[in-house]
N, C-alpha and C positions, 0 to 999 in steps of 0.2 A: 739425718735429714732424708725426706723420701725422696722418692725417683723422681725426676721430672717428667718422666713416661707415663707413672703411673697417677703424678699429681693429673696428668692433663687430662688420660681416662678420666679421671674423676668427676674433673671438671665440667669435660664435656656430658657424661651423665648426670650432673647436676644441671645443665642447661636444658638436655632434653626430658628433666621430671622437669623442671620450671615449664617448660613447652606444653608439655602436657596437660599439666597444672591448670594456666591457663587457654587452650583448645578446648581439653573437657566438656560438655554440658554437665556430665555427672561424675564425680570421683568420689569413691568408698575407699574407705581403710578396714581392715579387718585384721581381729588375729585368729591365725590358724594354727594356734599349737594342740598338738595332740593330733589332729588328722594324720593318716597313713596317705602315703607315696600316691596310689593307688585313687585315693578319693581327693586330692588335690588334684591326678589330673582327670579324673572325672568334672569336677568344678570347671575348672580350666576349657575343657572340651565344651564346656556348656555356656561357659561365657565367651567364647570363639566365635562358637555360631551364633550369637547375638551381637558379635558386634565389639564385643569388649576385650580391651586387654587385661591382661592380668598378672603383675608382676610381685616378687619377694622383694623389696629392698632396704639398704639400711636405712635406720631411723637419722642419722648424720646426716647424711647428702639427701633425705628428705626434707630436711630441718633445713638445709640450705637452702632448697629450689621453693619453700614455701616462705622463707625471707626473699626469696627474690623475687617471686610471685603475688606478697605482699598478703599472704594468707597466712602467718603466725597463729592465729588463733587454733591452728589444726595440730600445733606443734603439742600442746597437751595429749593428744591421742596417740604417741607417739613414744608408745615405750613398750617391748617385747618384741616379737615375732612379729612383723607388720606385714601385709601384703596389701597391695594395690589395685582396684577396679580401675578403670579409665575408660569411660563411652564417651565419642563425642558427638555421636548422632542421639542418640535414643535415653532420654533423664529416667524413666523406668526399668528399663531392662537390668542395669545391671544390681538397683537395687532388688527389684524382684528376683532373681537370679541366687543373689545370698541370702537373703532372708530364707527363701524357698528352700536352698542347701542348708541352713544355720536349723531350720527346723526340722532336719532331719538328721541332723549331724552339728549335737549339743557342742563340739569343739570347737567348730568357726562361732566366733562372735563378731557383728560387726561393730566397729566404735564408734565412728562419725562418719562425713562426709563434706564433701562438697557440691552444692546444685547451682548450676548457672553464676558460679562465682561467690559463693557464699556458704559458709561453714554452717555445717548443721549438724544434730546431735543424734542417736540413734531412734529417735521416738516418730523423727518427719523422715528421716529413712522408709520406717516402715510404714508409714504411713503412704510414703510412696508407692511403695513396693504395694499394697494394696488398693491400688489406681488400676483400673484397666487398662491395658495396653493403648500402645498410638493404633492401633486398628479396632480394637475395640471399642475404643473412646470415637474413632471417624466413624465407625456403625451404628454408632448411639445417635451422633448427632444426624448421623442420613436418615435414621429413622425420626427424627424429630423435626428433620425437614420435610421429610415428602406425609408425617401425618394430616396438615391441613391437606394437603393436595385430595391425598386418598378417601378424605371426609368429604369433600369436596365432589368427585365423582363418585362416591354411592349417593349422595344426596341426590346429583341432578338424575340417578340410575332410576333412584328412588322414586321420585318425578315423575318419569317417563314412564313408568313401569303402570304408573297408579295413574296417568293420562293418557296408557293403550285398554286399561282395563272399565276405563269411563266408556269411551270410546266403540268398545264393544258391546257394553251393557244398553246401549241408544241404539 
């Protein structure tokens, strides 16, 4: 029979991947077999300063905190070396992040994920991941906001320019 100490770790690390689970906006599974020491925490380091965690866990007490999370359908993804994204700010970052390493370093693959509460498969991952950033995406639309404006004042410049040069020619 196991420890009661060590049932309760367990336990409670199954409560806090269910936590996670659902805070998340975006959770990725990936497997990283074959990477060296070295380029995991490279990865690692790069999904830090984004914001992301990034954990190794077992496929068991995943398989529990996603029955308890009520996300079984992720339990299919869930066989080998599993590691874990977790953003709870930012739904592109941390896909962009693996995909970016995954193409540079044929050993990470990523398997599925999770966006906003919903299991998804590796195809709208990358599809993610090929969104421009949340700053990117706010510069696109400020610049789609202030085009009328900017149309707007060379027009009346326009105007004014061609009603100084009447003006002079009389």
């Amino acid at each position: 029979m196991a420890n009661a100490k060590v049932l309760q770790e367990k336990q409670q690390m199954v409560s806090d991947v269910t936590a996670k689970l659902r805070d998340s906006s975006c959770t990725i599974v990936a497997d990283y077999r074959g990477l060296t020491v070295a380029q995991v925490t490279q990865l690692r380091k790069s999904l830090r300063e984004a914001g992301v965690e990034f954990q190794v866990l077992k496929n068991t007490l995943v398989r529990r905190a996603t029955a308890e999370a009520e996300l079984t359908e992720l339990d299919e993804f869930l066989s080998g070396p599993t590691a874990i994204a977790f953003s709870k700010d930012d739904v592109v970052a941390p896909a962009k992040i693996l995909s970016d390493f995954a193409k540079k370093n044929d050993k990470l693959s990523v398997k599925a994920g999770i966006v906003e509460g919903k299991v998804v498969g590796v195809d709208q991952i990358k599809a993610l991941a090929d969104l421009p950033s949340r700053e990117g995406l706010l510069s696109m639309l400020l610049s789609v906001l202030q085009a009328p404006m900017r149309n707007f004042a060379l027009a009346v410049k326009a105007v004014g320019e061609k009603q100084e040069g009447g003006a002079q020619e009389a």
